[in-house]
N, C-alpha and C positions, 0 to 999 in steps of 0.2 A: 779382903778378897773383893769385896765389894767397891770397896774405892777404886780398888787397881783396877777391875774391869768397867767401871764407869771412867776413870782417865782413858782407859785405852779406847773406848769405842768414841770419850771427843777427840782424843787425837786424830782418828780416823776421820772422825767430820772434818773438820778440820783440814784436814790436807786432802780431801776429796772435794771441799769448798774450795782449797785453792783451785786443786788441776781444775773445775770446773769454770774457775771464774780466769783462770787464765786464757782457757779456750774459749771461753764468751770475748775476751778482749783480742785475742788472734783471730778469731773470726769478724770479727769487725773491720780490724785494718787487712785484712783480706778482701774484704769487701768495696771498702773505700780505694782499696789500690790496685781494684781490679775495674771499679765501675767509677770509683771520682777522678777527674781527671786532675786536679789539683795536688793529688798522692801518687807519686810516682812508687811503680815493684820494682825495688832492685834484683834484677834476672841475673845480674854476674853472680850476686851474692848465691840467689837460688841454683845458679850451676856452680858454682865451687863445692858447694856443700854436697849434691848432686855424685861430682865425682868424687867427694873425701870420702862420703858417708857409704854410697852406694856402688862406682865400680869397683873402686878394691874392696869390695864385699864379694863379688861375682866369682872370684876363685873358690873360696871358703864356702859358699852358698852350691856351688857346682859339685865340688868334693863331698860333702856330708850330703847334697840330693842324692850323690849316685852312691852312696855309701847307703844311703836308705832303699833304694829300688832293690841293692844287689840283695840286702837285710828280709827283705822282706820276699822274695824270690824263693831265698834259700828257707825261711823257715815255714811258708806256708806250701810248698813244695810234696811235704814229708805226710800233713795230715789229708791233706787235697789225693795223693798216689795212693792212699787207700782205698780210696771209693773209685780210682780211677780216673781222678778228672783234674791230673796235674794241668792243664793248660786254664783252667779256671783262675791258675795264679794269676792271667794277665787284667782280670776283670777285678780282682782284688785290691791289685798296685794301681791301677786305674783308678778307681772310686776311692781309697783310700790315701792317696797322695794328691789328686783332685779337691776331695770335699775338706780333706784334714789336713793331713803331714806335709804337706808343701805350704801351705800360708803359715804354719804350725813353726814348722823347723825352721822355713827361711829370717820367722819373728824372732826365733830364740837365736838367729846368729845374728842376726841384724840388730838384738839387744846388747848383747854383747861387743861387737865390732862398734857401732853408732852411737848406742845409747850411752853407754860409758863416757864417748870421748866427746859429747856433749856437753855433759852433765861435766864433766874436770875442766871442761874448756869456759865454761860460763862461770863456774866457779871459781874457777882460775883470774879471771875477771873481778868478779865481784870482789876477790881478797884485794888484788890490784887495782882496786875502785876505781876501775875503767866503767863499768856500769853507770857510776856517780858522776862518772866525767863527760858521758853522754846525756847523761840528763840534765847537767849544768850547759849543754849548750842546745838544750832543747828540743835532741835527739828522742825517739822515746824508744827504749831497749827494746821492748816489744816485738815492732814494726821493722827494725835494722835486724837483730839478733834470733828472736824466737821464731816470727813467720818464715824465714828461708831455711831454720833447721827442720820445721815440722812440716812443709811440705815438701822439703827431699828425701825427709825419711817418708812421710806417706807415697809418695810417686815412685824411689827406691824400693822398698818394701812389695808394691805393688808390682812393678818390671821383675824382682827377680823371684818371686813366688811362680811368675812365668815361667822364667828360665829353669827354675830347683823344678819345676813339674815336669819339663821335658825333659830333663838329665834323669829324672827318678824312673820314667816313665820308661825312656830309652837304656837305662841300665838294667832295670827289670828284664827289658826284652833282650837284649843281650846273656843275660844269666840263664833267660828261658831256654831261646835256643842255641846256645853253646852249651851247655849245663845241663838242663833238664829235659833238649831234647824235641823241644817245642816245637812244628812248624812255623815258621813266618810268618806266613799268610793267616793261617788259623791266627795268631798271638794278636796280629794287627788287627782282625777282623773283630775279635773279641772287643778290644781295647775299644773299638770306636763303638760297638752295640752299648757297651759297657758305660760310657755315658752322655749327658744332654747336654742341652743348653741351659740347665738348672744349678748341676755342677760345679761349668766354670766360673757360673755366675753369682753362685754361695761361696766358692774358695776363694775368687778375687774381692769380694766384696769383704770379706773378713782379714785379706790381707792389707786392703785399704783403711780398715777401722785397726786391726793390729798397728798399722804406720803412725799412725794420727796418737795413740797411746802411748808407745815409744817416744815421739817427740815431746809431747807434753810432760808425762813424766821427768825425761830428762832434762829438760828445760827447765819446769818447777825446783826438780831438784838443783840443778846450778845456779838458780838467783836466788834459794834461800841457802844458800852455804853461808854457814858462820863460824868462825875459829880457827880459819887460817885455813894451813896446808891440811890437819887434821882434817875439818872440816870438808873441804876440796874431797878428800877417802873416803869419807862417808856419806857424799853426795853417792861419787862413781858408786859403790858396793851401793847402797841403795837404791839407786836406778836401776841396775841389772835383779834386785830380787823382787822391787816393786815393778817392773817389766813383764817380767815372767808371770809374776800370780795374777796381773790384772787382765795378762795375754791369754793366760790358760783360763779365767773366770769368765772372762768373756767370749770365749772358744766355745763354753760348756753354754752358756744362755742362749750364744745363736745356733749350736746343733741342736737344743732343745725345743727353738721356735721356729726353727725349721722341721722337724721332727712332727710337730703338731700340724704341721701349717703342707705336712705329707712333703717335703722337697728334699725327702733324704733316701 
């Protein structure tokens, strides 16, 4: 017992050594090919990726926002009309798809839709020692491959935690006053009392660090694939559960130091 839970916590070092020292090395040539002039960014690359990873994201991201506003309408509706103050639901889907469920949910479709086909595409590579083939012509995978997938998932990630906020926000209102009856005016009025410039500045700020997560992850995980096509599966399915727990563990640290820090 003792052995297994000492292997598993180096394993964890271990692969939390990598992602970290992978993002010490993407931060670097980030830097160099943003400030040396000698390192050229390739921006086509950054826009392909951009639209693979991130517009056709935007249907999927718009359909489950407004599936979460309409969710969330109807079931806080029922306890709110006891005491009379059904129209409080729009100060609820406000702050609650603001501070949370919009960086929150856009993360877990954007693990899934991006991080997946990251993590198969690099690995797909690596089995095809295309990886190898760039580095025999003194390419560094790095620099070509990993920096333009982890800053389109962070800038994606970031745009459409916008977007799933306003679908969720506007779905909400919708359900309010079609449904529950709401006025307009009162719903909107709410909505804006309802929050600051605190807000939008905690939920984008966690959808920028959820982005940057995503990528790395997937990324680690498609240049360590080993074992073929095998290997390639257990990258994708690893990425998407190492995604989520690292999304949701780090959800829970910054509502907690935000919490303390009184911005909730």
């Amino acid at each position: 017992m003792v052995g297994q839970l000492g292997s598993a916590s180096l394993g964890i070092a271990i692969y939390v050594g990598g992602l970290t020292n992978l993002t010490r090395v993407t931060l670097g040539w980030f830097w160099r090919s943003t400030f040396a002039r000698e390192v050229r960014f390739g921006r086509f690359a950054l826009y392909s990726q951009m639209v693979r990873l991130g517009v056709r994201a935007i249907s999927v991201t718009m359909l489950v926002s407004g599936c979460i506003g309409v969710i969330l309408a109807m079931q806080m509706s029922a306890p709110l009309e006891e005491f009379g103050q059904v129209e409080r639901v729009a100060t609820i889907i406000a702050i609650a798809v603001v501070r949370e469920l919009g960086p929150l949910i856009t993360a877990i479709v954007l693990t899934g839709f991006a991080g997946a086909a990251v993590a198969a595409e690099l690995g797909t590579m690596v089995v095809g020692e295309e990886i190898e083939a760039l580095e025999a012509h003194a390419l560094n995978p790095v620099r070509f491959l990993v920096l333009p997938r982890i800053l389109a998932t962070t800038i994606c990630l970031f745009l459409l935690a916008i977007v799933g906020e306003v679908v969720a926000v506007v779905s909400g209102w919708i359900m309010g006053v079609v449904v529950l009856g709401i006025t307009s005016g009162v719903y909107i009025d709410l909505t804006i009392k309802a929050l600051d410039l605190g807000d939008y500045f905690t939920g984008l700020f966690k959808a920028g660090v959820f982005g940057v997560l995503i990528g790395v992850i997937a990324c680690y995980n498609g240049l360590s694939v080993t074992g073929g096509a095998a290997g390639v599966g257990r990258a994708t399915t690893n990425t998407v559960v190492h995604s989520i727990v690292a999304i949701i563990l780090t959800d829970l640290i910054f509502t907690a130091v935000f919490y303390q820090l009184g911005w909730t």
